[in-house]
Each structure stands twice: as structure tokens, then as C-alpha cells.
N, C-alpha and C positions, 0 to 999 in steps of 0.2 A: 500501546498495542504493537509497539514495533515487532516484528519477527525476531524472535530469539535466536534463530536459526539461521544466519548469514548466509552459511553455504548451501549452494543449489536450491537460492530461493524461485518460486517460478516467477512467472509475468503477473500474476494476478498480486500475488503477495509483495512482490518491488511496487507494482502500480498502490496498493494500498499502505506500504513503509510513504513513499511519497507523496500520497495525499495526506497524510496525518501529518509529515513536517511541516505541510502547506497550509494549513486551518489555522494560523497565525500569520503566515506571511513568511518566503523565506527567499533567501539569494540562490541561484543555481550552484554556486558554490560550494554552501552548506549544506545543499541534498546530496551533492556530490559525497561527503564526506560521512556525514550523520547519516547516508541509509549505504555507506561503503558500495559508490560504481564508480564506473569509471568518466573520464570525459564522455564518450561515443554513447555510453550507457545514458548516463541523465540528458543526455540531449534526444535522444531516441524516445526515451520517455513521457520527456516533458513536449514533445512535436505529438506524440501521441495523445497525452492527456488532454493538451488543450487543443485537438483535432476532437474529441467528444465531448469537449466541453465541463470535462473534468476538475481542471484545473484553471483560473486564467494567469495572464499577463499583466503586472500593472507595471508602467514605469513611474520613479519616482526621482526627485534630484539626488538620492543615494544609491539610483540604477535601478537595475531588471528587478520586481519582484515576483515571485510565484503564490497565489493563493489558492486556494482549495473553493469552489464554485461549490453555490445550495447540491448541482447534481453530486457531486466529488461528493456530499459530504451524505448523503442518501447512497453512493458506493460503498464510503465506510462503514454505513450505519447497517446495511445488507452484510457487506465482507465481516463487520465484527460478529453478528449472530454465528455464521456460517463458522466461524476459529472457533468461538464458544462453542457449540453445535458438533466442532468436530471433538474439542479437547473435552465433552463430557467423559468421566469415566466408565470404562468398560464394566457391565454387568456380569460376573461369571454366571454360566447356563448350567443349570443342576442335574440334565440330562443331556446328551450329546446329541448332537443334527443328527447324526446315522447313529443305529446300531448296528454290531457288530453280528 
């Protein structure tokens, strides 16, 4: 589900590139890279995520990990309808809104 669309992603859609690398488990490192931010960026996010319980914290003896929380993952299960929902295709209309 990653967004195709790197550039001028908004907040909701980075929030939701970064739960989906997290529903495995992943290093801040590799969000960094695999949803393309910057340092200031996955740390902003990830202080956020897991400020609503989005995502958590585990530490492990291979370091910091990030997972994706039951909420996180009812986030993504909302946000993917929502992509689907918007990417249905447009119906052409056989009469125009106004007449002329």
C-alpha cells in the first residue's frame, strides 16, 4: 500500500507509509529510508505515532524497534478503504450538471 506518489505526500498518507513498514517490526533507520524522510521527519512522526498509540516502542538486544499497535492497524485498515474509495474509477455523466 505504499504511496506511489513520494512527492507532496500529506501527513496522513506518510503516517500511513509508516504504519504498514511497522506491522512487521522495523528499525527507525529503515523507515527512514523505505518511506524516503528525513532524520527530523521519522522522528516527528514516530513521537507522534506512538503519542496516539499508533505505533509502539519495543527495545530488543538488536536495538530500538517500531511496531504497528491493534490501533495502527484499524488506522490502516480505515486509511486503505479510504485510497480504494478514492482510486475507484470515475463514472462519465451522460448529461452535464448544468445546462447551457
Amino acid at each position: 500500500m505504499m504511496s506511489e506518489r513520494k512527492n507532496n505526500r500529506g501527513k496522513i498518507q506518510i503516517m500511513g507509509d509508516v504504519l504498514e513498514l511497522a506491522t512487521s517490526g522495523i528499525k527507525k533507520t529503515h523507515i527512514m529510508y523505505k518511506a524516503n524522510l528525513s532524520y527530523e521527519q521519522v522522528h516527528l512522526y514516530l513521537s507522534e505515532l506512538i503519542e496516539k498509540n499508533l505505533i509502539a516502542q519495543d527495545t530488543s538486544q538488536n536495538g530500538v524497534v517500531y511496531r504497528t499497535t491493534d490501533k495502527g492497524r484499524e488506522f490502516l485498515l480505515y486509511y486503505t478503504r479510504i485510497v480504494e474509495f478514492l482510486e475507484e474509477p470515475r463514472v462519465e455523466l451522460s448529461t452535464p450538471y448544468v445546462r447551457m
